[in-house]
C-alpha positions, 0 to 999 in steps of 0.5 A: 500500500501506499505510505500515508505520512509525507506522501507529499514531501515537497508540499508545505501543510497548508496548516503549517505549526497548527496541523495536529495529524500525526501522518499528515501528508504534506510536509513541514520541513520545506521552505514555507516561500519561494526563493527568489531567483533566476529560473533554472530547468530542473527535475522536481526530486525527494530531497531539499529541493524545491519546485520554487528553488531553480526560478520563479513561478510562471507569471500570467502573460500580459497583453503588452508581451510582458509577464505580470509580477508575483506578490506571496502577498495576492496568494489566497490564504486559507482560513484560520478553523479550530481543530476538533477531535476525531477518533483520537485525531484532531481534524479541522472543524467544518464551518460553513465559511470554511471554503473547499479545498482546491488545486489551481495550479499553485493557489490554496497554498501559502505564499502561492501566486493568485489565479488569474480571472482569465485561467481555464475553468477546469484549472479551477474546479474543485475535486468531486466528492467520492461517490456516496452509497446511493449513488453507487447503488443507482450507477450502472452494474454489468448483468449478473450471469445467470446461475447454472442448475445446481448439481444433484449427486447420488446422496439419498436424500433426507426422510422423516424415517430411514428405510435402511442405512445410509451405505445401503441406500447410496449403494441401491441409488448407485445401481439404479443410476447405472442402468438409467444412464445406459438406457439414456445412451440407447435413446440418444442412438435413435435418431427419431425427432420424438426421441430427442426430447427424451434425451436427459442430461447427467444432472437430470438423471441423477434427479431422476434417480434419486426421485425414485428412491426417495418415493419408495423411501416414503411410501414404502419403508417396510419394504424397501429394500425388496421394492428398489431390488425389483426396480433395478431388475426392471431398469436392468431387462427394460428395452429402449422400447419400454423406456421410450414409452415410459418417458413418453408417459412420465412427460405426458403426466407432467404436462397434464399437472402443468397445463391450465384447465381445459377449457369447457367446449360450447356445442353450437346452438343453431336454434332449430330442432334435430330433425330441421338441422337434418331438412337444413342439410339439404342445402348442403349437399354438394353436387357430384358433377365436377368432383371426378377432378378432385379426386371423387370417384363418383363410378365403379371403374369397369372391370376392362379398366381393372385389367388393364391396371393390373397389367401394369402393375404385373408389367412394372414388376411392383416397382413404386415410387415412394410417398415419403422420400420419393425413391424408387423401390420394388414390392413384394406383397407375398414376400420375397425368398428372404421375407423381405416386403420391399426393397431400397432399406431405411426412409430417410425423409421429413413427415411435416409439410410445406409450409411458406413464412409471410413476407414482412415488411423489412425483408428484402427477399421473401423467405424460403419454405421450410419443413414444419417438421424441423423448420429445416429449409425444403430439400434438405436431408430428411430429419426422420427415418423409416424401417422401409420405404411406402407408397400412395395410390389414388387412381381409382382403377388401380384402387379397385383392382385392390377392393372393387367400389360399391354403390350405397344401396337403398335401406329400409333398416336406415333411420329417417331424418338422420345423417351419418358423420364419419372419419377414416384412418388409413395406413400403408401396406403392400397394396398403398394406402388402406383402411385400418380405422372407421368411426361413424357418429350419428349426426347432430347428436354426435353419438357413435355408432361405430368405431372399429378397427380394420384388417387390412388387405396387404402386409402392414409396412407402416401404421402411420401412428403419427396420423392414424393414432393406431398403434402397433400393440393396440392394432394386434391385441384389438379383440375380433369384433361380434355381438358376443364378442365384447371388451369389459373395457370401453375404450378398447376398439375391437378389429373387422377381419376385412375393410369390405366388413367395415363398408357393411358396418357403415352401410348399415346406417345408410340410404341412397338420401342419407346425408353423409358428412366428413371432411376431404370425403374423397379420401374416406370413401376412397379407403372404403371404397364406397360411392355415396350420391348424398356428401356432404363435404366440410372442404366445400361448405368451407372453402379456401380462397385459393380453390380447389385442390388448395383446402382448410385442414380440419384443425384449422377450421375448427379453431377458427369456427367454434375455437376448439383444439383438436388434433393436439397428441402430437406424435400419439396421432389423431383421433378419428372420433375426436375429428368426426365430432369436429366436423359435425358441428362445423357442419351445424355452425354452418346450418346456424349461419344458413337459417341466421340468412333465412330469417334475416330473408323472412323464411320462418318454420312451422311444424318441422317445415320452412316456409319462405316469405310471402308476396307482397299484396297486390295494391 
């Protein structure tokens, strides 16, 4: 440190005899005035020396080129104060009187030359005060980093009452650890977009580790040495499989605590009765000419046409182009020698659509499409890999020559006054794109009717669970579907040995004049493989700007109309019930929005009719 006595030894005490600091800084050995003498240059040193000794002092220039004389007389001198005690110290006494001390080059000294009124400023001002603590705390702080995660370690954690020692606890967690970070490696092998989120960093599986332990420490100290023994033995022979799906459901139960309440879902009030919304339909119903060009089959292909598609199939040797990635691959729908379905190993591609940002304002290109899967710009590699490559088939001969279409036939078992809503699920197998799933709800009460399962024609490649919500141990475990064949359980969906037995399911509660809703009909009835003259289409009722083939997706439309969340399972896929619900009441926002434009036109109802308004009299 710095030494605080005589720190200033060529500087006389302004205080002179009367100073009373025993480590005062100034000093009280040099000469109290300036010699008088020839200027000489010279360093200012330790010492006897004097900055006055060599010369004398600089003198203020005068406007007639001479310099101004020095008088020790015209020195400021600083006012007489009387000491005061201070913590054993005597220290001047404040007085309001008492001027601040300053530098201005050689005054506030004694015997100092006066400053002249034409001196700078800045020679003149006087030293600011150090910073008080108020002021400190408003001055301006770098941003504090923000602390790290604190970092658990394999200690159990304290209980009210101990299980069992504290050896045998850590050396139980321990084990348990070790076969959770070998599980975590397994997951982090996968490349799938759904399992990186699975992926747990050291310190969170230590956390996980060590939840476990301390909940089987609190619910069950009696046995708690049995209970973590068979929990390690479960970790131990548990697959990457088992593991993916237990994360999947830990996180599922997590976000179920942390979402808000579900909001309540209004049902659509549209003022008529069941049996009007039904004669309301009647306004809806599409038209059947012009919808061959959007993909509706609206005639049974022959059976020459069926030929003659099944000739190129043979003649193609089976080779597809994939839905997915685009490649090109052969198939075998009875299995190649080696059992193989279909050549060209792993699907490497993206499962999300297209989707193309807006232009703002302040970008000066517009912005390149990216996948809604990854946000990844369109065409670069594919973020999700398949087991094999699949194939989509949409011309209707070549559909046919899988199942033949039928027409709906009149019933006299069908209800009067009654509309059938119904949704499909399709996956992919050796013959494209087939059916695997059929809910049909009675419409506008919503009631299901039906909800079944379906076995497909050719070998399954791929479920589609991402869309189709079926999953493989759901799909293989279903019970057969019959009156005496029925699950305890409601929830299990029951299976149809043929998508034909799935069209007669959905038959049987249809007439030629039954209004049959969806959303993209073209597609349901295409995977039924069913041509029904009375649709009525969501895709029209609601149309795109753009037209046709450009449409509103279902999730989309039902937001906007009734601001329902539907479709939200992500990777666990849709919910064909869910969405039949969806479109029947987007259908009866559309009747409330149809007889809202009646009435405002003076149509009324009476005993279940519509009456439009009457003619002015005559005059």
């Amino acid at each position: 440190m710095w030494p605080t006595k005589c720190l200033f030894p060529n500087v006389p005490c302004p205080e002179k005899d009367t100073c009373r600091l025993p480590n005062c800084i100034f000093s009280h050995d040099a000469p109290r005035s300036p010699p008088t003498g020839p200027r000489r240059r010279g360093a200012i040193g330790t010492g006897s020396s004097h900055p006055y000794e060599h010369g004398d002092l600089k003198r203020r220039r005068l406007d007639n080129g001479t310099k101004a004389p020095v008088s020790a007389d015209d020195s400021p001198r600083q006012p007489k104060v009387e000491p005061i005690p201070f913590f054993g110290f005597v220290m001047p006494k404040p007085g309001n009187g008492t001027p601040r001390r300053t530098i201005n080059a050689g005054a506030a000294r004694d015997n100092a030359p006066p400053v002249s009124k034409t001196a700078l400023q800045s020679a003149r001002r006087s030293i600011s005060p150090p910073p008080t603590s108020a002021s400190r705390k408003t001055a301006h702080r770098p941003p504090q980093p923000i602390k790290d995660e604190p970092k658990e370690s394999l200690m159990p954690r304290d209980v009210p009452k101990k299980p069992a020692e504290f050896t045998v606890r850590r050396q139980l967690i321990i084990l348990l650890h070790q076969y959770l970070v070998k599980l975590n490696g397994e997951v982090q092998k996968l490349s799938g977009p759904d399992h990186k989120p699975l992926h747990m960093t050291e310190n969170e599986l230590i956390r996980f580790a060590l939840e476990i332990e301390e909940k089987i420490a609190l619910d069950q100290p009696l046995v708690y040495s049995n209970i973590m023994k068979m929990r390690i033995m479960a970790y131990k022979k548990m697959t990457v499989v088992d593991w993916v799906k237990e994360r999947h459901a830990i996180r599922e139960s997590k976000n179920k605590k942390d979402e808000p309440t579900e909001k309540k879902v209004e049902p659509v009030v549209t003022g008529l009765s069941p049996h009007e919304e039904v004669m309301m339909l009647e306004r809806m119903v599409a038209r059947q000419h012009g919808l061959d060009a959007h993909g509706y089959v609206t005639k049974a292909p022959t059976e020459e046409e069926i030929r003659t598609a099944q000739a190129g199939i043979d003649a193609a040797h089976n080779w597809e182009v994939c839905d997915r990635c685009t490649s090109r691959f052969q198939v075998y729908p009875d299995r190649r020698d080696d059992g193989a379905l279909t050549t060209g190993g792993k699907c490497i591609h993206h499962w999300g659509r297209k989707v193309f940002p807006k232009k703002e304002k302040t970008d000066s290109l517009r912005p390149q499409p990216l996948y809604s899967c990854c946000n990844e710009l369109i065409g670069s590699p594919g973020c999700t890999v398949g087991d094999t490559h699949v194939f989509k088939i949409s011309e209707p001969k070549r559909l046919a020559a899988v199942m033949q279409f039928e027409e709906t036939k009149f019933n006299e078992n069908a209800k009067p006054n009654t509309a059938v809503c119904f949704d499909c699920e399709m996956g992919y197998t050796c013959y494209g794109l087939e059916l695997i799933r059929l809910t049909a709800t009675s419409w506008p009460s919503g009631e299901p009717l039906i909800d079944v399962l379906v076995r497909p024609v050719g070998a399954i490649l791929d479920l589609n669970t991402r869309f189709s919500g079926v999953h493989p141990a759901h799909f293989f475990d279903a019970p057969e579907y019959g009156p005496e064949k029925v699950s305890k359980d409601p929830k299990t969906l029951h299976i149809v040995p043929h998508p034909a037995a799935a069209r007669d399911l959905l038959c049987s509660y249809l007439s030629v004049n039954t209004p049959l809703l969806g959303h993209a009909l073209e597609n349901d009835l295409n995977a039924v493989r069913l041509i029904h003259p009375t649709i009525v289409d969501t895709v029209l009722l609601f149309p795109h700007p753009a037209g046709l083939p450009i449409r509103n997706g279902l999730r989309r439309l039902t937001k906007h109309y009734l601001d329902w969340d539907i479709q939200q399972g992500g990777a666990a896929g849709h919910d064909s019930l869910e969405d039949a619900r969806a479109t029947g009441e987007l259908v009866r926002f559309k009747v409330k929005r149809e007889w809202k434009q009646l009435q405002d036109e003076g149509w009324t109802v009476r005993d279940g009719a519509f009456y439009p308004p009457l003619p002015p009299e005559a005059p």
